[in-house]
Backbone as CSV, one residue per row, in Angstrom:
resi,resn,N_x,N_y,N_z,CA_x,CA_y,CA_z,C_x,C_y,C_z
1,UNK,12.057,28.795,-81.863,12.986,28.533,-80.771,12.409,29.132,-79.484
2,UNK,12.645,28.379,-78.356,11.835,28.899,-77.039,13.076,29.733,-76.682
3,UNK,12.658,30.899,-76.193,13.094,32.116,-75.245,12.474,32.612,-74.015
4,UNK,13.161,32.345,-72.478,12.115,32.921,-71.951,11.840,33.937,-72.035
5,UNK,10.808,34.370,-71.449,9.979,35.661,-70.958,11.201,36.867,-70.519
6,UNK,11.774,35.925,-69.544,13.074,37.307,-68.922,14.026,37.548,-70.024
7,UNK,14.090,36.702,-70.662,15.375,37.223,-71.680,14.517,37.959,-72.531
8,UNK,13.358,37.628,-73.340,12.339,38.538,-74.236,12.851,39.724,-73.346
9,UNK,12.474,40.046,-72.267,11.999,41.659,-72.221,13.297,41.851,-71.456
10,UNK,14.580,41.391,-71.226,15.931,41.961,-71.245,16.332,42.396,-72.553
11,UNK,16.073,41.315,-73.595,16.264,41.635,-74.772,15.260,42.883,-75.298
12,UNK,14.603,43.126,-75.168,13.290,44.472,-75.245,14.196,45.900,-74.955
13,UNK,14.301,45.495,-73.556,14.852,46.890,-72.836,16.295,47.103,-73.088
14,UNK,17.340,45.942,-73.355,18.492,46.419,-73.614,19.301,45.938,-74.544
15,UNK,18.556,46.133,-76.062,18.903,45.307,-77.393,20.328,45.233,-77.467
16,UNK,21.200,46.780,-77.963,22.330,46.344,-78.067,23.365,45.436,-77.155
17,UNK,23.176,45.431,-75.958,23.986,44.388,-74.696,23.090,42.839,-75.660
18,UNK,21.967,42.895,-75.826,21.402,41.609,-76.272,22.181,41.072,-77.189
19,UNK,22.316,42.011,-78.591,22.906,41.567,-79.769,24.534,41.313,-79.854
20,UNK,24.891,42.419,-78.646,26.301,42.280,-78.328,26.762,40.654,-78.340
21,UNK,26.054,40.396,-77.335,26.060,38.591,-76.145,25.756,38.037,-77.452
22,UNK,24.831,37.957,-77.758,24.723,36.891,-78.955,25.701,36.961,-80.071
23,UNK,26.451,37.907,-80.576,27.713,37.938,-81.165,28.546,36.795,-80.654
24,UNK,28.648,37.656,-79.454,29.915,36.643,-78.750,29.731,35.727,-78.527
25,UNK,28.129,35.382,-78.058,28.268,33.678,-77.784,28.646,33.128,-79.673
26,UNK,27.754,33.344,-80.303,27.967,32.669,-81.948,29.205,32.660,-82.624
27,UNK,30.486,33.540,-81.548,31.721,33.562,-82.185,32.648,32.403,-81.527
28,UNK,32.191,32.010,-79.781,32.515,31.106,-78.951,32.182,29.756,-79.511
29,UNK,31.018,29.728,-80.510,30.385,28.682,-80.581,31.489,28.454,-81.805
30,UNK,31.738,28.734,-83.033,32.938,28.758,-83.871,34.190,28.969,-83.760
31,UNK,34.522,29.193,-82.624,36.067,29.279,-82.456,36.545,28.202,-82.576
32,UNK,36.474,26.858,-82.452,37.244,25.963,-82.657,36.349,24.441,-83.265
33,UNK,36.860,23.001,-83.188,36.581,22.328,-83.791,35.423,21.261,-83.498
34,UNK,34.598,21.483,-81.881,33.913,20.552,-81.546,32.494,20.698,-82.549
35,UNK,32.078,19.430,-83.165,30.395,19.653,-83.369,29.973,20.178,-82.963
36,UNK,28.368,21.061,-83.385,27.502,21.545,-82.793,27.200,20.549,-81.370
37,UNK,26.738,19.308,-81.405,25.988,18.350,-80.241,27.211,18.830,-79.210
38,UNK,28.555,18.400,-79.608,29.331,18.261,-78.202,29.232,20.096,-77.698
39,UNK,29.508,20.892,-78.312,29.852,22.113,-77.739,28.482,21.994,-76.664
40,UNK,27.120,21.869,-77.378,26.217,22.370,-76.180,26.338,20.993,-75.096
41,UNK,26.484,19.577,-75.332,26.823,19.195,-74.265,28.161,19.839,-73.345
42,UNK,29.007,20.319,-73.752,29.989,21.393,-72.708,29.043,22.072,-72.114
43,UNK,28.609,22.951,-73.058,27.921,24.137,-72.240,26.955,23.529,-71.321
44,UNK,26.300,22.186,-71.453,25.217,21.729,-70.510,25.922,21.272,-69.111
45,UNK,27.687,20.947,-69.328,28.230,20.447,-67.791,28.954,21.470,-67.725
46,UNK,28.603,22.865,-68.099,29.269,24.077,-67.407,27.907,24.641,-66.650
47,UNK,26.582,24.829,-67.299,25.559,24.945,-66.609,25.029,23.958,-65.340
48,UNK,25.618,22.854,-65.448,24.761,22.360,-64.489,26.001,22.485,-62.952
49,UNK,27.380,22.354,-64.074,28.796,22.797,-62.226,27.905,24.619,-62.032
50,UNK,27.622,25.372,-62.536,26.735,26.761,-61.714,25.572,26.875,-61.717
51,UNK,24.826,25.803,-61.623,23.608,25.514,-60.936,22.623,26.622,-61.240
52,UNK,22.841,26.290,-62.515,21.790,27.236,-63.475,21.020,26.440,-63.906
53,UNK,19.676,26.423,-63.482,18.204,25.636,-64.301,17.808,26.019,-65.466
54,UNK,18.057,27.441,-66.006,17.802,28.231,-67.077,18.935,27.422,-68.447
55,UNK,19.709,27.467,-67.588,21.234,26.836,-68.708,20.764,25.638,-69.083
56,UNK,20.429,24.945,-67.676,20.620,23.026,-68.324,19.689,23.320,-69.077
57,UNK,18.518,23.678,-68.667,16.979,23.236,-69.779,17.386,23.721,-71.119
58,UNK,18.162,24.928,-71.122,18.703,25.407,-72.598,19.075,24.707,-73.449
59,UNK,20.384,24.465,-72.515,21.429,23.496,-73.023,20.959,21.906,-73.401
60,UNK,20.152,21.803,-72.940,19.714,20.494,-73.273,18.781,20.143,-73.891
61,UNK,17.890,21.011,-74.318,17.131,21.048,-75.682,17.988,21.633,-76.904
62,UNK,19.022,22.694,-76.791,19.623,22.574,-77.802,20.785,21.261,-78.125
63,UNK,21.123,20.700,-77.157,21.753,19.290,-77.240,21.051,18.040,-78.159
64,UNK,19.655,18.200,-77.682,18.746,17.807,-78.177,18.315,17.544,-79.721
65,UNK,18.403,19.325,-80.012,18.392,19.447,-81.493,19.466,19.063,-82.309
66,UNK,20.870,18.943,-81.805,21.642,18.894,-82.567,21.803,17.352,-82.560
67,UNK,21.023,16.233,-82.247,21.396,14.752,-82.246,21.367,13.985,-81.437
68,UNK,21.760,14.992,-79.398,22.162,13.928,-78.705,20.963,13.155,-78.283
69,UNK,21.390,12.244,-77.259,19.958,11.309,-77.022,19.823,11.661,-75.965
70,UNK,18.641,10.914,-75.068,18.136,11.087,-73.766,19.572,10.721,-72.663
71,UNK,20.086,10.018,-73.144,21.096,8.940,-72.736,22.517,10.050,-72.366
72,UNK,22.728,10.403,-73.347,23.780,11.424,-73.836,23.596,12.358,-72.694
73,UNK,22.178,13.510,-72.526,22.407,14.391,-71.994,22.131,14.189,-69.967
74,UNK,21.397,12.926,-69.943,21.508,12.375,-68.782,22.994,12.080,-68.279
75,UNK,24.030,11.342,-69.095,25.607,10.773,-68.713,25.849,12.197,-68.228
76,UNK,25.553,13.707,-69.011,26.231,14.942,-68.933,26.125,15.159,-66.830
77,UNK,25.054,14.903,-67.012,24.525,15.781,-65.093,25.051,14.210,-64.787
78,UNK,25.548,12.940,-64.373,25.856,11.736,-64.140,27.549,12.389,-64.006
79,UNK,28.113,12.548,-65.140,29.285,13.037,-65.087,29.586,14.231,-64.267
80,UNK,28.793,15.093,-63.548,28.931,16.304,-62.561,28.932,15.957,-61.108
81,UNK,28.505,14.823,-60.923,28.212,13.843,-59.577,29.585,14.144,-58.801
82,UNK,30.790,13.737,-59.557,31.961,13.869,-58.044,32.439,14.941,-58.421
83,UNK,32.141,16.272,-59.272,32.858,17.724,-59.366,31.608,18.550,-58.470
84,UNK,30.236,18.160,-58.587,29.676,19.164,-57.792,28.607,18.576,-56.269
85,UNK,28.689,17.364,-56.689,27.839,16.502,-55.481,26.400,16.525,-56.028
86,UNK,26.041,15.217,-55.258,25.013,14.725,-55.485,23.852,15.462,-55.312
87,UNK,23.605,16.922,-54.448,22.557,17.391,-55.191,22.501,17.656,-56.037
88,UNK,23.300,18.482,-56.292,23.740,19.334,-57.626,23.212,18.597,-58.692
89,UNK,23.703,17.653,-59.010,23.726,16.142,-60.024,22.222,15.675,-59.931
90,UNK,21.269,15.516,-58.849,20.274,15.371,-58.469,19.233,16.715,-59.372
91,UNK,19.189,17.775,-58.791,18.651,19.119,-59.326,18.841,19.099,-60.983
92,UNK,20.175,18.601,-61.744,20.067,19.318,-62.831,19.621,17.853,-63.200
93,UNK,20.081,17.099,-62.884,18.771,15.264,-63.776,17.624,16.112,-63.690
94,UNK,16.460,16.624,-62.732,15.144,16.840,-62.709,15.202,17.834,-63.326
95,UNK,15.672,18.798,-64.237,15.744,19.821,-65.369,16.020,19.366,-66.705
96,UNK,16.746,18.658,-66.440,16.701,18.128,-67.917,15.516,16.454,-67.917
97,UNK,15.260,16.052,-67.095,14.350,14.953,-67.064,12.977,15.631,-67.835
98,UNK,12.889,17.123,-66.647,11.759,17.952,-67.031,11.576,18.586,-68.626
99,UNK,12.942,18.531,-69.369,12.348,18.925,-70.634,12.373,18.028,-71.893
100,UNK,13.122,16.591,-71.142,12.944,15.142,-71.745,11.020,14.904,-72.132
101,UNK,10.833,15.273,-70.685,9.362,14.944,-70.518,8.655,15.404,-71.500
102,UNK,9.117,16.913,-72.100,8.339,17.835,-72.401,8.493,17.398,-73.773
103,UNK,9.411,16.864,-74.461,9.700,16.387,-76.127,8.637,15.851,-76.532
């Protein structure tokens, strides 16, 4: 699984906050009834409304893994167009285009 570099050595220098977060995200991720694919497509149109590049590319290779298509995680940043505007929507297509590319 890819991790960047900054999280490696956040995770280095401040394990327990690391292992903490990852608790909680893996308990967020089971709290309720969506598939694996849809939850990280959520999480990919919560990353891309806070204009996090780190998130979409995340989020969208793990979208990725769990089934969705090129199609799927493109509609996701398509669907952010009239909540965050067309850059916004613009910026996170070329992040996730960029790790389409990279498959």
């Amino acid at each position: 699984m890819y991790l960047p570099e900054l999280f490696k050595s956040f995770s280095e220098k401040y394990p327990e906050i690391s292992q903490l977060h990852e608790k909680l995200a893996a308990e967020c991720l089971a709290s309720g009834p969506m598939d694996p694919k849809t939850r990280h497509l959520v999480k990919l149109g919560v990353a891309i409304g806070t204009g996090s590049r780190g998130g979409v590319m995340s989020q969208t290779r793990k979208a990725l893994k769990e089934g969705a298509t090129a199609e799927e995680v493109s509609q996701a940043a398509l669907l952010a167009l009239t909540s965050v505007g067309f850059s916004q929507m613009m910026a996170a297509m070329s992040w996730i285009w960029e790790v389409l590319e990279k498959k």
